[in-house]
N, C-alpha and C positions, 0 to 999 in steps of 0.2 A: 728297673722301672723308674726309678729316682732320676736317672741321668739321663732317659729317653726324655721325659717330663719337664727336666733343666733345659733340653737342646731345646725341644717345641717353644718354650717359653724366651729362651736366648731370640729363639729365629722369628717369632712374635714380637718381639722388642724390637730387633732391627727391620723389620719391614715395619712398624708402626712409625720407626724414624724417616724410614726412606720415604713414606709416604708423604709425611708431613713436610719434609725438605722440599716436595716433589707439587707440594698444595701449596704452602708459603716459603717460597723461593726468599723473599725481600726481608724477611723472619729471621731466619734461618740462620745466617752468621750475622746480620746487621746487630743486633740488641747487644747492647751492654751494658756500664755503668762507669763512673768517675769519682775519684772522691779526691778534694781538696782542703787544704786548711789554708786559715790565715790569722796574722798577727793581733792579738788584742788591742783591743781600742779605748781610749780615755774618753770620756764624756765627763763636763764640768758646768758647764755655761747650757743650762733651759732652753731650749725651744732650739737650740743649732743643733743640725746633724751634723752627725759623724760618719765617716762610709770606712767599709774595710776595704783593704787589698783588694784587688779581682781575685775571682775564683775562677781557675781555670781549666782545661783538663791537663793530664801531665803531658800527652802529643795532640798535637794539629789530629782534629775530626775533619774527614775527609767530609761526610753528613752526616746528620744524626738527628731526631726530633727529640724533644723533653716529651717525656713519658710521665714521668713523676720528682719530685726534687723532696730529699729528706734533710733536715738543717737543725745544727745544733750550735748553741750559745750558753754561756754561764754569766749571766749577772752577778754582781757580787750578793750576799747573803746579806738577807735585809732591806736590799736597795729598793726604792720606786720602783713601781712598774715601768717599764720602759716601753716608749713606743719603736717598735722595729720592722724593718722591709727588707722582702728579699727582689733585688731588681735582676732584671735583663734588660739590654739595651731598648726595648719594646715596650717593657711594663713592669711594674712594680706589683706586688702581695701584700699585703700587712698580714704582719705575723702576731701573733696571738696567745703564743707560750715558744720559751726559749727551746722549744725541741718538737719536731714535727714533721710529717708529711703530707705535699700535696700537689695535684696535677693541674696545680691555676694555671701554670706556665705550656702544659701542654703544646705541643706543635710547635714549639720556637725552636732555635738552633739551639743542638745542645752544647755548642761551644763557646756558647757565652759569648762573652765573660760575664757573670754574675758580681752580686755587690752584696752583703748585708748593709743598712743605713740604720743606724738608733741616734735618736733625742732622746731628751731628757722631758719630762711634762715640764707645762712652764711654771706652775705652782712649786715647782720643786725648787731646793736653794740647799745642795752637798754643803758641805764644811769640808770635803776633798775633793778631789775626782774619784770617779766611778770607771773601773777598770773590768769590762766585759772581756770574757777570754773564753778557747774552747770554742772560735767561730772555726765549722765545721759543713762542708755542701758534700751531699750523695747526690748527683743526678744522675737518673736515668730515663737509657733511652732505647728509639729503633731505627 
């Protein structure tokens, strides 16, 4: 009975897939994800930005739309809040905590290239630089 009950359920699973391939064709194998890193960046000097490396995927996206983008950064400990953005060629986000997700970018290409950007507040005045590190992009897409 156990393995009558397995096959129904195996043969249930696979007709619920071929369905779904069969309803959302463009679903189907499109969706994926990318993740990049890039090099730390110095901020010293108030009110200049600073931009990281592009972010990009690791092969040429034939299409793709942003779905959602997940991004992480490490300010050093202690340091001023920092003002930071995450851009596409199209538009920019202000980011809000050094680690997060969000669908601002929705429907843009997911091939970027993307950018983080951080300043320093202008009130601020280091006695070193300020070395963020651990810039990190998830995008995803379909």
């Amino acid at each position: 009975m156990n393995a009558r009950l397995a096959a129904r359920c195996a043969l249930r699973g696979l007709a619920g897939a071929a369905l779904a391939s069969a309803l959302f064709p463009a679903w189907a194998g499109a969706a994926g994800s990318w993740v990049d890193e890039a090099p730390s960046v110095r901020l010293f000097t108030p009110g200049r930005e600073v931009v990281s490396q592009p972010f990009k995927p690791p092969a040429p996206l034939a299409s793709g739309e942003v779905t959602s983008i997940s991004w992480r950064f490490e300010p050093p400990p202690g340091a001023p809040r920092l003002e930071a953005r995450l851009c596409h060629p199209q538009r920019c986000q202000r980011l809000l905590a050094p680690r997060g997700k969000s669908d601002f970018l929705a429907g843009l290409s997911a091939a970027g290239p993307f950018v983080l950007r951080f300043r320093l507040p202008e009130a601020t005045r280091p006695s070193a630089p300020l070395r963020v590190e651990g810039l990190q992009l998830i995008v995803n897409y379909r």
